[in-house]
C-alpha positions as CSV (number, residue, x, y, z in Angstrom):
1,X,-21.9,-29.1,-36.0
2,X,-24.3,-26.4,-35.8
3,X,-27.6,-27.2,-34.2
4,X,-31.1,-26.4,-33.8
5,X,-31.5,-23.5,-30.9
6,X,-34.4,-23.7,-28.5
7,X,-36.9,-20.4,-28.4
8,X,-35.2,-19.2,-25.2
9,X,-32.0,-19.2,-26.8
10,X,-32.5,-17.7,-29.8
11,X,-30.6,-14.7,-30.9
12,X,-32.9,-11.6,-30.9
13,X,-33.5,-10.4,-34.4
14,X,-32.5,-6.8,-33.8
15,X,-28.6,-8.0,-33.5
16,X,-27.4,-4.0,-32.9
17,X,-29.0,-3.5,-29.7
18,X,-27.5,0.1,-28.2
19,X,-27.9,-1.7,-24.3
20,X,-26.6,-5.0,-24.8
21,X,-22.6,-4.2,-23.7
22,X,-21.7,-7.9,-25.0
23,X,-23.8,-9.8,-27.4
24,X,-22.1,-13.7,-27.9
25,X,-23.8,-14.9,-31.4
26,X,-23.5,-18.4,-32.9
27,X,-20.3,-19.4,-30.9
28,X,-18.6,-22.6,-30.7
29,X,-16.0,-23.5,-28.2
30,X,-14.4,-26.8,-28.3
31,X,-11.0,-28.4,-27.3
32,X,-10.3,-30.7,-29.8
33,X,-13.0,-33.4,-30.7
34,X,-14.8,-31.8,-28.2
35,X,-17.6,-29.5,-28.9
36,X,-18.0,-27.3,-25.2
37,X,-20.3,-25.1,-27.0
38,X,-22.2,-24.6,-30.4
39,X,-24.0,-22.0,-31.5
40,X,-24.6,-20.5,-28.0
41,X,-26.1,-17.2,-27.8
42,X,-26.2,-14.5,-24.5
43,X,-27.1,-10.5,-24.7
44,X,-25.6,-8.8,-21.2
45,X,-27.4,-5.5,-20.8
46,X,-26.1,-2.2,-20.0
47,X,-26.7,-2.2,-15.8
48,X,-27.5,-6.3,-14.9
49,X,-26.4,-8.2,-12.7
50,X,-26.2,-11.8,-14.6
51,X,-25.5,-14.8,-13.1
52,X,-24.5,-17.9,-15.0
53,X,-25.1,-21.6,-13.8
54,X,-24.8,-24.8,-15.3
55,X,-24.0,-27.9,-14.2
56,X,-20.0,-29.5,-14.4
57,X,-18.3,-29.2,-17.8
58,X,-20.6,-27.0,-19.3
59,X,-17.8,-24.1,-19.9
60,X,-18.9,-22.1,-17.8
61,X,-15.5,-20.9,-17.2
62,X,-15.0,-21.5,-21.0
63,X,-18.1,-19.0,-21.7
64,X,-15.7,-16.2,-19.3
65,X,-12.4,-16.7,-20.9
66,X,-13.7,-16.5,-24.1
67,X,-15.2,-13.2,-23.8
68,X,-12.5,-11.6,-22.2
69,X,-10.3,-12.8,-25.0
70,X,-8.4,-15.3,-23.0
71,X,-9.1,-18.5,-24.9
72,X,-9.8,-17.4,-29.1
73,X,-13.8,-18.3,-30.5
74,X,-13.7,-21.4,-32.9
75,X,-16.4,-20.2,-34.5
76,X,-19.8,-17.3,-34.0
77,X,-18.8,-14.0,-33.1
78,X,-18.3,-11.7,-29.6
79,X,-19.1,-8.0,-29.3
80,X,-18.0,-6.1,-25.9
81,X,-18.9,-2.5,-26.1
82,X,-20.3,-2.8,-30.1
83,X,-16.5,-4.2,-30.7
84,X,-16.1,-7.7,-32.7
85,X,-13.3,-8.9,-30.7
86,X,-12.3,-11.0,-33.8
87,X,-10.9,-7.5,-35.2
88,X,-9.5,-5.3,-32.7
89,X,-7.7,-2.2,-33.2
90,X,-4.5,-2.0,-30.3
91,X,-6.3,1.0,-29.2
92,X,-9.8,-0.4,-29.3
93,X,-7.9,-3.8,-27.5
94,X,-6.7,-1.0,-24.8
95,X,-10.1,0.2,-24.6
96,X,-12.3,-2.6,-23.5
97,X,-9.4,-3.2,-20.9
98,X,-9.5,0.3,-19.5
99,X,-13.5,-0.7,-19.2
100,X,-13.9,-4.1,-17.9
101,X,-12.6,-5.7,-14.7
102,X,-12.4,-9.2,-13.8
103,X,-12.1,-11.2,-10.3
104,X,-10.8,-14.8,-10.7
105,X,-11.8,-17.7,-9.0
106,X,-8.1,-17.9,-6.8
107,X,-7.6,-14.1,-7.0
108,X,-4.7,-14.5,-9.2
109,X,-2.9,-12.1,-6.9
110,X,1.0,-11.3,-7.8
111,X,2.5,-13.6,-4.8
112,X,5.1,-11.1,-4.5
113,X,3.6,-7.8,-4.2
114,X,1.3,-5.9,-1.1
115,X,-1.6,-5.9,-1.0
116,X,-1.3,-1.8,-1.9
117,X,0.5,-2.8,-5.0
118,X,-1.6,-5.4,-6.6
119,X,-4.3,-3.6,-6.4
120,X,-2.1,-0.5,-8.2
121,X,-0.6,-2.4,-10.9
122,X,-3.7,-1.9,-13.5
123,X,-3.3,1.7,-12.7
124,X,0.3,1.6,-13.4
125,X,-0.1,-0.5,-16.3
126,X,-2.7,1.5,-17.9
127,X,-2.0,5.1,-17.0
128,X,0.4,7.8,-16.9
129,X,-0.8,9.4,-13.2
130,X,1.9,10.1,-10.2
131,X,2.6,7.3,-8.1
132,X,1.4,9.4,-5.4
133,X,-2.2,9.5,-6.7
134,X,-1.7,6.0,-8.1
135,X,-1.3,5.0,-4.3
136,X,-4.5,6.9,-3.3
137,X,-6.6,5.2,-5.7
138,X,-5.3,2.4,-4.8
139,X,-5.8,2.9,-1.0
140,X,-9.6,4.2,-2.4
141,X,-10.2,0.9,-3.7
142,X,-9.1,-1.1,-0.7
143,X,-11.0,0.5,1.7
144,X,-14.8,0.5,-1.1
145,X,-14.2,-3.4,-1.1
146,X,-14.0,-3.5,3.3
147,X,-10.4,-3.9,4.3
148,X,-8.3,-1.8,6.8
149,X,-5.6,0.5,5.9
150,X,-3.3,-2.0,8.0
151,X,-4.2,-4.7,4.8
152,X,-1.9,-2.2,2.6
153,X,1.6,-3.8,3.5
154,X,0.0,-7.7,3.8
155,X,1.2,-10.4,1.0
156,X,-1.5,-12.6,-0.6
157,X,-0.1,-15.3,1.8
158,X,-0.8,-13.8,4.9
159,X,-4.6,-13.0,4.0
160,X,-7.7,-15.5,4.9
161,X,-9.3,-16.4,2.0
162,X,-12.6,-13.9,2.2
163,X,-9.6,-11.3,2.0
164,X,-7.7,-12.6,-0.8
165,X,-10.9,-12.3,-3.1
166,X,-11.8,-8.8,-1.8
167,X,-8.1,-7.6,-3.3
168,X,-9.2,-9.0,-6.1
169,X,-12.3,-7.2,-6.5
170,X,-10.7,-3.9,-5.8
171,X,-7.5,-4.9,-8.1
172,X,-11.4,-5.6,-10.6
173,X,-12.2,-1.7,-9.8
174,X,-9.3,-0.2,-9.8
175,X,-9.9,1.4,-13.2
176,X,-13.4,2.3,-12.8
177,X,-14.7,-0.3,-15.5
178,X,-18.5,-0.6,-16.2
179,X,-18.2,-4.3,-16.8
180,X,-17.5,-6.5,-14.0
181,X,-16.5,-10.3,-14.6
182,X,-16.5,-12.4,-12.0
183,X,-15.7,-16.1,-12.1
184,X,-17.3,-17.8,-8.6
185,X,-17.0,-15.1,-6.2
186,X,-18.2,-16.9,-3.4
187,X,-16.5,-20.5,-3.9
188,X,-14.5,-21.4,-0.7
189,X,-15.9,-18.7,1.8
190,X,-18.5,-20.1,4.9
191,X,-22.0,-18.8,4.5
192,X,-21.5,-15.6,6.4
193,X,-18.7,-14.6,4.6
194,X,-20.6,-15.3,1.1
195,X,-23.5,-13.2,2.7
196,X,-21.3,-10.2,3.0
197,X,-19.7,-10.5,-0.4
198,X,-22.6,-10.8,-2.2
199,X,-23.6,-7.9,-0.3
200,X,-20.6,-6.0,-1.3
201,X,-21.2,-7.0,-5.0
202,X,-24.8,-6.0,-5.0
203,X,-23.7,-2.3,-3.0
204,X,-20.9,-1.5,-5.8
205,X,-23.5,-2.3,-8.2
206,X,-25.7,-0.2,-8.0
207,X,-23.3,2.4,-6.2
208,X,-21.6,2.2,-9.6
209,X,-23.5,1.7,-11.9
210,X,-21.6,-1.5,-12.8
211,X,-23.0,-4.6,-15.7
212,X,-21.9,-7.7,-14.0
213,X,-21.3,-11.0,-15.3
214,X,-20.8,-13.6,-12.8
215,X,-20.2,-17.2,-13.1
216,X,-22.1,-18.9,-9.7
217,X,-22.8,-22.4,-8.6
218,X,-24.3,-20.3,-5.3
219,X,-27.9,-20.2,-5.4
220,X,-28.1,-17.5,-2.3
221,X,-26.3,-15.6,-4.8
222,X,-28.8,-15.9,-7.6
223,X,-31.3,-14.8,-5.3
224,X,-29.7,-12.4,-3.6
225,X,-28.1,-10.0,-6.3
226,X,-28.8,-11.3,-10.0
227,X,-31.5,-9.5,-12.2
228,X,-31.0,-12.5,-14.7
229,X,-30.0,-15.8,-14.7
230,X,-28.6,-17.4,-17.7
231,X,-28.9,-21.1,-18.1
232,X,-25.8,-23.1,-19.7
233,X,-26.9,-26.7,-20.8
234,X,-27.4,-28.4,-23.7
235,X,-24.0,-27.0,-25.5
236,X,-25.9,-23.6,-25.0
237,X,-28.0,-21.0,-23.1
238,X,-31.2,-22.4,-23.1
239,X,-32.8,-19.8,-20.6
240,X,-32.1,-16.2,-19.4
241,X,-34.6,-15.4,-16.7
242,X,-35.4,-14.3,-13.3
243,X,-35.1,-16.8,-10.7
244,X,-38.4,-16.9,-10.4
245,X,-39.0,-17.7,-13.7
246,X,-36.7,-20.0,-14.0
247,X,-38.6,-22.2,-10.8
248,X,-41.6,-22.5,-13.3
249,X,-39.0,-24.1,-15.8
250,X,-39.9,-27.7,-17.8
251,X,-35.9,-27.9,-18.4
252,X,-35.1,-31.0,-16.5
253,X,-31.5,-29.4,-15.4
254,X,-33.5,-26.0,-14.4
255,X,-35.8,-28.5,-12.3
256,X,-33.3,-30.4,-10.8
257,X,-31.5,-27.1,-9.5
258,X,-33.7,-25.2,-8.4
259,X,-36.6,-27.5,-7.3
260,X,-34.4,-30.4,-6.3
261,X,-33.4,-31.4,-2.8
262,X,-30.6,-28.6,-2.3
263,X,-32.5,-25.6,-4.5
264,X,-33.6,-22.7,-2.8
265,X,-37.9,-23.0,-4.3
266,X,-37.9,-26.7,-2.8
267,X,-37.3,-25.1,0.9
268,X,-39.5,-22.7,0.4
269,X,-42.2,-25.1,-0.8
270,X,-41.7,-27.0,1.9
């Protein structure tokens, strides 16, 4: 199953790398017969901003869920914070939870709860503070991602979209992680509403010293707030560049998406 790795993918050979706060090595991901991923490899440094592409069925999503523990490796290994998540500890488990954040493509918002309370409920889960100050971090939260106090006493249902997904992101923060996953941010929001998220995400960034890890198929995204760009083709990363690196490409996917009618270095070429 395992097969030969391009150059660009290849694992670096120091493999304990104090920066790299996730470091994927040899993993395969498959759903029965079907091998998703084999022998992929990705460092996420402390502080980037990494967006992932690749084109349909690739497991992008996979590639997400599997690092956060969602769906379990079937085979290679995944380190979050020097951690093999293969062997967790309930406290070291607690730990990278306390530490990471993660926005969803839908939100996954409780239905049922406010706004004020979803955005709570990691606190509540995951500490031991008064409600009182519970509700002020939450309020904190709300207001850092954009949205008015009078959004505290909303249901999921009654916000526009560009809402829902800014919940989410402060629901994300709520715990102060330094990883931030997010799984297609901007997916469903017009232009000018992407604009101002990716603006948001880029601000909290650096703001906060957050690592991001997001999962795009938005190329003003790429340009606008990723220091990286990893490349998911091939059952694999074949590249983790800049953008611009990535437009002086030989892949034939990385030329098709960025030089192709729709990418962003074809328009500017033109």
């Amino acid at each position: 199953m395992t097969k030969a790795k391009t150059p660009e993918a290849e694992a670096p050979a120091n493999d304990k790398a104090p920066d790299n706060l996730i470091e994927v090595r040899d993993l395969v991901s498959q759903f029965g017969d079907q091998v998703i991923h084999d022998g992929l490899n990705l460092d996420v440094q402390r502080g980037e901003v990494l967006g992932v592409v690749g084109g349909s069925g690739t497991g992008k999503t996979v590639l997400l869920n599997t690092i956060i523990g969602l769906k379990e490796p079937d085979g290679g290994t995944i380190r979050i914070f020097g951690h093999d998540t293969s062997d967790l500890s309930p406290e070291q488990s607690a730990d990278i939870e306390r530490r990471t954040g993660t926005l969803f493509q839908q939100g996954a918002l409780f239905s049922s709860l406010s706004v004020l309370d979803n955005v709570a409920s990691p606190l509540v889960e995951h500490t031991k503070l008064p409600r009182e100050t519970i509700r002020e971090l939450a309020e904190m939260k709300i207001a850092m991602v954009g949205l008015k106090p009078e959004s505290h006493h909303q249901k999921p249902s009654e916000l526009s979209g560009g809402m829902r997904k800014r919940v989410g992101l402060a629901r994300a923060l709520a715990l102060d992680p330094e990883l931030l996953f997010l799984d297609e941010p901007t997916a469903g929001l017009d232009p000018i509403g992407a604009a101002a998220f990716d603006e948001l995400i880029r601000t909290l960034s650096d703001d906060l010293g957050l690592t991001v890890f997001m999962i795009t198929h938005d190329l003003d995204s790429l340009y606008a707030i990723c220091d990286k760009v990893a490349v998911l083709a091939d059952k694999g990363i074949v590249a983790k560049a800049t953008v611009q690196e990535l437009e002086r490409s030989d892949h034939p996917w990385i030329k098709e998406y960025f030089l192709g009618p729709r990418g962003r270095a074809a328009t500017k070429a033109a």
